[in-house]
C-alpha positions as CSV (number, residue, x, y, z in Angstrom):
1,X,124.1,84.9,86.5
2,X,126.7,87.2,86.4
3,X,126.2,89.8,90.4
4,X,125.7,93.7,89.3
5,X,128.5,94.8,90.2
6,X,126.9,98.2,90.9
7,X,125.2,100.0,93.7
8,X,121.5,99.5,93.7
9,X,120.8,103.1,94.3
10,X,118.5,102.9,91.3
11,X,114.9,101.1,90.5
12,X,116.6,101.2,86.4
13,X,114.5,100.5,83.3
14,X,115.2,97.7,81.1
15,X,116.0,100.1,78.8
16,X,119.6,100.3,77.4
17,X,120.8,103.7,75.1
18,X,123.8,103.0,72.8
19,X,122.8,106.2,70.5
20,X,120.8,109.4,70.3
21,X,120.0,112.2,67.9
22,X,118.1,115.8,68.8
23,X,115.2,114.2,70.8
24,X,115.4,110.4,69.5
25,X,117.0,108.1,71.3
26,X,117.6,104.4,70.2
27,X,118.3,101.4,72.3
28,X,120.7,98.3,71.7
29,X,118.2,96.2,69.8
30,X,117.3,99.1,67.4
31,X,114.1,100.3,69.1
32,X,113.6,104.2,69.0
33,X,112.0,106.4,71.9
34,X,111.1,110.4,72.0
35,X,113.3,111.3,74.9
36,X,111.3,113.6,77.3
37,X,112.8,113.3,80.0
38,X,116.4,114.8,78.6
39,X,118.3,113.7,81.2
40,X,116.4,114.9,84.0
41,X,116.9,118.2,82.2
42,X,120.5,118.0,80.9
43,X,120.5,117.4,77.4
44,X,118.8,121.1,76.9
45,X,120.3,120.4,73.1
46,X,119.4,117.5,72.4
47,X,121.8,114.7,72.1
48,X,124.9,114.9,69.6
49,X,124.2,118.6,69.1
50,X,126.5,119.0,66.2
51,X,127.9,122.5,67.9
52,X,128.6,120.8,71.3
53,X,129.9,118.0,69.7
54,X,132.3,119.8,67.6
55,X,132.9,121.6,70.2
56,X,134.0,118.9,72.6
57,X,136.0,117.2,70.2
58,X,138.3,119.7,69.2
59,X,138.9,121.1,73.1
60,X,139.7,117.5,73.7
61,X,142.8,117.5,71.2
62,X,144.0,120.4,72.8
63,X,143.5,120.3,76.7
64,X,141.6,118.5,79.3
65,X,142.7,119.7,82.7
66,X,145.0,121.2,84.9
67,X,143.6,122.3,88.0
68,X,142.5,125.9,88.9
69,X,146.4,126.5,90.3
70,X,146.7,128.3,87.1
71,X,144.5,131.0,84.6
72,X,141.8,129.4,83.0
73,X,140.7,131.7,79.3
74,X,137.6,129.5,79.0
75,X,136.4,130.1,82.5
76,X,137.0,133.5,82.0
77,X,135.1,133.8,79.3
78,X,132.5,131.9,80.3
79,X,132.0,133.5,83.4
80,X,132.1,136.9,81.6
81,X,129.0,135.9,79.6
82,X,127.3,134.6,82.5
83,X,127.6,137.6,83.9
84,X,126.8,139.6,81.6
85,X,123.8,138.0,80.6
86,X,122.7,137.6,83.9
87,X,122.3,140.0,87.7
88,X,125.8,138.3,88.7
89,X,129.2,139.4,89.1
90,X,131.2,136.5,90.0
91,X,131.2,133.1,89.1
92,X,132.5,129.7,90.9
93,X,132.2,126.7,88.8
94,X,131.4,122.8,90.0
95,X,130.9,119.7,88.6
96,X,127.4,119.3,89.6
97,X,124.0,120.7,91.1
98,X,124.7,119.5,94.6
99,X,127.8,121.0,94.5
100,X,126.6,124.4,93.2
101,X,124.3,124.2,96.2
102,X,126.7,123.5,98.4
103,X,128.6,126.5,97.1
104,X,125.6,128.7,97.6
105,X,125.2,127.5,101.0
106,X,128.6,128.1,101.9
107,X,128.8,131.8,100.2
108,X,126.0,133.1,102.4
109,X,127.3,131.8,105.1
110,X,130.8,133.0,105.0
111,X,129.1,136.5,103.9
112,X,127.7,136.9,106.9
113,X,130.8,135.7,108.8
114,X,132.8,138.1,106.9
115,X,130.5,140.9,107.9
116,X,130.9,140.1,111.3
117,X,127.9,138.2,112.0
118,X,129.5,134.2,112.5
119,X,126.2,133.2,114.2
120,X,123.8,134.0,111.2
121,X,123.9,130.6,109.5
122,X,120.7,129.3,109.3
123,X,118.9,128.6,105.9
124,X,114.8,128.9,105.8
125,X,114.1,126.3,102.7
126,X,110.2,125.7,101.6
127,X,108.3,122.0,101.8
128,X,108.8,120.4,98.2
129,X,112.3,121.2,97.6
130,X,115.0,119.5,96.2
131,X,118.7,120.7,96.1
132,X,121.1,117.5,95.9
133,X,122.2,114.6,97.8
134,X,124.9,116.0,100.0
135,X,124.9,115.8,103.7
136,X,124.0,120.0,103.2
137,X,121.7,119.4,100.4
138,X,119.4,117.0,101.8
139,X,119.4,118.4,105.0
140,X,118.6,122.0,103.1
141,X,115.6,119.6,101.2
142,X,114.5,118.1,104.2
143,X,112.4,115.4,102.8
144,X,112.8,112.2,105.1
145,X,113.0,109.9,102.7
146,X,116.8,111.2,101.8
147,X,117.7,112.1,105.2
148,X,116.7,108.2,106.5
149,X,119.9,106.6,107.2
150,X,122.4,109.3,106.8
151,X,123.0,110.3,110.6
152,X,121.7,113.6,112.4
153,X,120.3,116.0,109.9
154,X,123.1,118.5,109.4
155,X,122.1,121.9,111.4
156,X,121.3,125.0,110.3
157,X,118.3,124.5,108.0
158,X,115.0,125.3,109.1
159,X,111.9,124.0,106.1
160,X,108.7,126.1,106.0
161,X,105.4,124.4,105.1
162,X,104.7,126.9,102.2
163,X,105.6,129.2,100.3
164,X,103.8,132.4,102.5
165,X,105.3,135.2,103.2
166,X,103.8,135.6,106.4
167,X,105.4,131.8,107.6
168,X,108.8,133.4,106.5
169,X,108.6,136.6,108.5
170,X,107.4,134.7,111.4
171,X,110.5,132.1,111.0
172,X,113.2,135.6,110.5
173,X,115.5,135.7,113.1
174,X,118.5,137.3,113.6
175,X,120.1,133.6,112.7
176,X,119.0,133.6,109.7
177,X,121.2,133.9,106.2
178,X,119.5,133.3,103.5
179,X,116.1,131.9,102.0
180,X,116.8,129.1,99.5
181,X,113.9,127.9,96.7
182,X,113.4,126.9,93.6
183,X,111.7,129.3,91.2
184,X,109.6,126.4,90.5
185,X,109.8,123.1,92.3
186,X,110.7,120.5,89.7
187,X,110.9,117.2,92.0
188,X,108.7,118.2,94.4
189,X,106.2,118.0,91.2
190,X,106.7,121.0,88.8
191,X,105.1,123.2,91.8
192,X,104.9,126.6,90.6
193,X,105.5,129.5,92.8
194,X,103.6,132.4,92.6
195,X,105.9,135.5,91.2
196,X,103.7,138.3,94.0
197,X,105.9,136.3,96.5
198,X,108.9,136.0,95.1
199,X,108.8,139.8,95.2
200,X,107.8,140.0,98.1
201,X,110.4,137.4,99.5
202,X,113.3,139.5,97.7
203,X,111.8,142.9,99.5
204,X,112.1,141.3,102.9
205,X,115.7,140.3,102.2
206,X,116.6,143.7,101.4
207,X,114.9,145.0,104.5
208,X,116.2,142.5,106.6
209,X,120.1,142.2,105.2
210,X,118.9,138.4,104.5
211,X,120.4,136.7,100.9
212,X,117.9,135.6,98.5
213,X,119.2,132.3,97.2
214,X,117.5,130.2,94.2
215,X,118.2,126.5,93.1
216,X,118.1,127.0,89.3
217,X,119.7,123.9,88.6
218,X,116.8,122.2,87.0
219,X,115.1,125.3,86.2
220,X,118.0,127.8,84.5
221,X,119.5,128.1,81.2
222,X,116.4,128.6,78.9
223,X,114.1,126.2,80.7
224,X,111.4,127.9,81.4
225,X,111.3,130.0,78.2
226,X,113.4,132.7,80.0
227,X,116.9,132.4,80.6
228,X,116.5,132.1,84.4
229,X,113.2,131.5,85.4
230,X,113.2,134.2,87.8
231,X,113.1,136.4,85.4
232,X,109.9,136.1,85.2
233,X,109.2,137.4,88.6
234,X,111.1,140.6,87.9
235,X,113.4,139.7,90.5
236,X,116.9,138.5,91.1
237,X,118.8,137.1,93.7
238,X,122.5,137.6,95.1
239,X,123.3,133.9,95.2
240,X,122.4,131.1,92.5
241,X,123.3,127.6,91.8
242,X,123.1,126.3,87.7
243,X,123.4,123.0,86.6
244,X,122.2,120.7,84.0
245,X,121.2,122.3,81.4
246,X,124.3,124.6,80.9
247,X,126.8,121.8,80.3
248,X,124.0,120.2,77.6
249,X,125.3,116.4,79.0
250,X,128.9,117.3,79.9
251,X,128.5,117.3,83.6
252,X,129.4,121.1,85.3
253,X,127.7,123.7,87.3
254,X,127.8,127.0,88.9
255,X,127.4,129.3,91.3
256,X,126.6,133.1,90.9
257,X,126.9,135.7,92.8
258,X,126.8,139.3,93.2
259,X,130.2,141.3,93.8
260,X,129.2,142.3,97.6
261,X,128.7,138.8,98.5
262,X,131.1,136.7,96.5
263,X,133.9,139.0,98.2
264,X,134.0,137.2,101.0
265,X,134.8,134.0,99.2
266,X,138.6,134.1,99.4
267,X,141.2,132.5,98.3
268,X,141.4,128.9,100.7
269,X,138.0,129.1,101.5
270,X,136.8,126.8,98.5
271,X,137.8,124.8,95.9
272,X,137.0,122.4,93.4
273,X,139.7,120.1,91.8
274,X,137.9,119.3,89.0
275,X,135.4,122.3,88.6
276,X,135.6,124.7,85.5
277,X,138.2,122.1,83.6
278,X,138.7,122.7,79.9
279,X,136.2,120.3,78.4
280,X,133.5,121.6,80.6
281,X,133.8,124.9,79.7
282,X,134.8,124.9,76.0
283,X,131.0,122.8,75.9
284,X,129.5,125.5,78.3
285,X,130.5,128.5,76.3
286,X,128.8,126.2,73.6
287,X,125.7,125.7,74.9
288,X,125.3,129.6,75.4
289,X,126.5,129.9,71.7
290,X,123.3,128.4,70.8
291,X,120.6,129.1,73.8
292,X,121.6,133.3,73.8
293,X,121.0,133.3,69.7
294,X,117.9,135.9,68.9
295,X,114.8,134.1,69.1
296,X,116.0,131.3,70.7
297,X,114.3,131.7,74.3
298,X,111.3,133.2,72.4
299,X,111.0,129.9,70.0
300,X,111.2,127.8,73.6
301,X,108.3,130.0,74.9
302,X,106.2,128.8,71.7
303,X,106.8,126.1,71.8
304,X,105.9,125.2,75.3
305,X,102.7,126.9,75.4
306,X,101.3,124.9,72.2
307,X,102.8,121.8,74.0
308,X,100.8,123.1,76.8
309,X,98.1,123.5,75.6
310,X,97.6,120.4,73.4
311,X,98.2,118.9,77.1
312,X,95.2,120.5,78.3
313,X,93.4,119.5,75.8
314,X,94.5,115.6,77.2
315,X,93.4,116.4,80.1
316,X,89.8,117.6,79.0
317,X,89.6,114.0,77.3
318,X,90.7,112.1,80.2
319,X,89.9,113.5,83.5
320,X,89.6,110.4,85.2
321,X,93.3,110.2,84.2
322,X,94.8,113.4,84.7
323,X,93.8,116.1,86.7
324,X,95.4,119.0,86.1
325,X,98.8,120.7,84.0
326,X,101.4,122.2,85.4
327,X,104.9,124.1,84.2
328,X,106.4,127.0,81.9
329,X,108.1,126.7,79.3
330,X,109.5,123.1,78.3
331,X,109.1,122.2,82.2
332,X,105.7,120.6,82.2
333,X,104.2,118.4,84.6
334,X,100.8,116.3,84.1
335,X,99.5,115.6,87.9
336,X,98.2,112.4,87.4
337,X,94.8,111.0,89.7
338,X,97.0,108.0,90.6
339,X,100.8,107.5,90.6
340,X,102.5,108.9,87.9
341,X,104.9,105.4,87.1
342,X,101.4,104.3,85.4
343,X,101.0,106.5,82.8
344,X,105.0,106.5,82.4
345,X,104.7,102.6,81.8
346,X,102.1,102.9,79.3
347,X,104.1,105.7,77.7
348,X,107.3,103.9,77.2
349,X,105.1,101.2,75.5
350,X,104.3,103.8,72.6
351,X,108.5,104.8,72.4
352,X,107.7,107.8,75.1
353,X,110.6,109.0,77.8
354,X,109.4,111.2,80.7
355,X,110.0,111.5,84.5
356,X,108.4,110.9,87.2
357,X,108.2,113.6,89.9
358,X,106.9,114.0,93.6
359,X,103.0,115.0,94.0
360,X,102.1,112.4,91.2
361,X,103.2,114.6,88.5
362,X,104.8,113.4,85.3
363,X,107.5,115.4,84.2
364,X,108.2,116.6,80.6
365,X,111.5,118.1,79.8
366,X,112.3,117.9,76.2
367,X,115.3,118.7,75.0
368,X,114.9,122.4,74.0
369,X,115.0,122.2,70.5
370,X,112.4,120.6,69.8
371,X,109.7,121.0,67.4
372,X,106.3,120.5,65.7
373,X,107.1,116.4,64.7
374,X,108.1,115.6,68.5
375,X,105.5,117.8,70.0
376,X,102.8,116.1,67.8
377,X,104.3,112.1,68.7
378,X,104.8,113.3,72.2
379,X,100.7,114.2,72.4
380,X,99.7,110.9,70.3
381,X,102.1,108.8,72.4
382,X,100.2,109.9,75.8
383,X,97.2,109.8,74.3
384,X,98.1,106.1,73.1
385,X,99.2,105.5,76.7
386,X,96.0,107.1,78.1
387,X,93.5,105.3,76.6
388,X,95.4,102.2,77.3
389,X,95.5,102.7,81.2
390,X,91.4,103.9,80.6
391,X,90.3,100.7,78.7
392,X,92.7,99.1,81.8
393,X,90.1,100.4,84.3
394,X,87.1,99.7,82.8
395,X,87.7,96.3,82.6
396,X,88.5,95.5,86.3
């Protein structure tokens, strides 16, 4: 037997893709599964969006890359929809979530430093979180089971049990830079924050000069049902990192920022050899083509409530199974009574993709144009798997 030549970083299906349409995907000996899972969020249209892949094909006859030395019309437009669609005024594009973090991180750093304040580094994150793999990120995450192995933590991250704002004004210091969350936890398992703090989180910053920085990486770009899903807080924050779901499988991210903070980002201090090349952003500008359309966001909102809901109704019929449902929008989470690979298993049996997440949740993250016929398989697919993994525990 041949060795794998690759790293065994991952516990891989025995599952292999060689196409996919919308939601469907189909492996190498022609068997055909509703893909939930998206990616871990990415495919947000689907896979072989006829747009994107237009799209991509005809950028790739023209231009690939050629470094940011020179002007770059697609990142300038793309940035100027970002913007405008969103609180920012500045954009710095990556190749990836971690990166875009590791932007974010660095921005509110150097805005401080720029200000005159070089000591006030220090990050508060919240228990739960999830911001890459990078010697920053994981440190910023704080979980131990990424941090085993890897050396000292990196300093300058300080994790707070909850999301309280009394924990966060006890843990303010004049050290402190920024306060780094998701709007809603999607590996620590779809953990919802409540929207009275994250206003009361974004008043505190203003009172104490402190940046509010979110990880939308998972959670931006329509997710939710909202474009950001801070939005639905009525906030917004002066540093953001975007991911996923903006490239719709071509793999690029971001970071936004507000003018008074990105200024002190200049040129030397960052960079990005491959970040904002022409294939990325001729399929980002792409994606927004399709996700900013009128009643787009409003159609994903629908959508995920009656996905919701029929999801509740699961759980009504099988509460020794699940116990309760979690999410917005097409980021949904079933928290499972025992480990969540269970009811996975069962559910790839019935041709049913999903992701497992921390907190035994189940993640569901269709892509996010989906409709009736895959919400309607997806619900008689878990209910397939549930029963199965019932009738498995009355018999022992």
């Amino acid at each position: 037997m041949t060795q794998n030549p690759l790293f065994a970083t991952y516990a891989r299906a025995d599952l292999k893709f060689v196409r996919g349409e919308g939601a469907w995907l189909t492996t190498e000996d022609n068997r055909r599964f509703l893909d939930f899972a998206a990616g871990v969020a990415v495919n947000s249209l689907g896979h072989t969006h006829p747009h994107l892949t237009a799209t991509l094909k005809d950028q790739a006859d023209k231009l690939w890359h050629v470094s940011n030395l020179y002007e770059n019309p697609l990142q300038q437009k793309l940035a100027e929809r970002l913007c405008a669609a969103t609180f920012a005024d500045k954009v710095f594009f990556t190749n990836s979530g971690a990166e875009s973090m590791e932007c974010v991180i660095k921005t509110a750093r150097r805005y401080h430093y720029a200000n005159g304040q070089p000591d006030r580094y220090e990050i508060l994150t919240f228990d739960g979180a999830f911001h890459g793999r990078t010697i920053a990120t994981i440190a910023a995450g704080g979980q131990e089971k990424y941090l085993e192995g890897f050396g000292p933590k990196a300093p300058g991250f300080t994790m707070l049990a909850k999301p309280d704002i009394e924990l966060v004004k006890a843990a303010m210091s004049d050290k402190v830079a920024g306060i780094l969350l998701e709007p809603l936890q999607g590996e620590g398992g779809i953990r919802e924050i409540d929207p009275s703090f994250l206003k009361a989180l974004r008043a505190l910053c203003d009172e104490t000069g402190t940046l509010l920085l979110l990880d939308e990486v998972q959670t931006g770009v329509g997710r939710t049902g909202k474009l950001f899903a801070h939005e639905w807080a009525g906030i917004t924050p002066d540093v953001m990192g975007v991911a996923k779901g903006i490239g719709g499988g071509f793999p690029f991210g971001a970071c936004l920022a507000t003018e008074k903070v990105a200024e002190a980002m200049i040129a030397g201090t960052h960079g990005s050899t491959y970040g904002g090349n022409a294939l990325a952003m001729a399929v980002g500008n792409a994606v927004l083509d399709v996700v900013l359309e009128d009643g787009f966001l409003e159609k994903v909102r629908s959508n995920g409530l009656n996905l919701k809901q029929k999801l509740a109704a699961l759980a009504d019929t099988y509460p020794d199974q699940i116990e309760t449902i979690r999410g917005e929008g097409l980021m949904l989470g079933i928290k499972c009574k025992n480990a969540p690979t269970e009811l996975l298993a069962k559910a790839r049996e019935h041709g049913f993709l999903a992701v497992p997440a921390g907190d035994n949740v189940l993640r569901l993250l269709p892509p996010l144009t989906i409709g009736q016929e895959e919400i309607e398989f997806a619900i008689s697919a878990l209910n397939a798997a549930l029963a199965d993994l019932q009738d498995a525990q009355t018999a022992s």
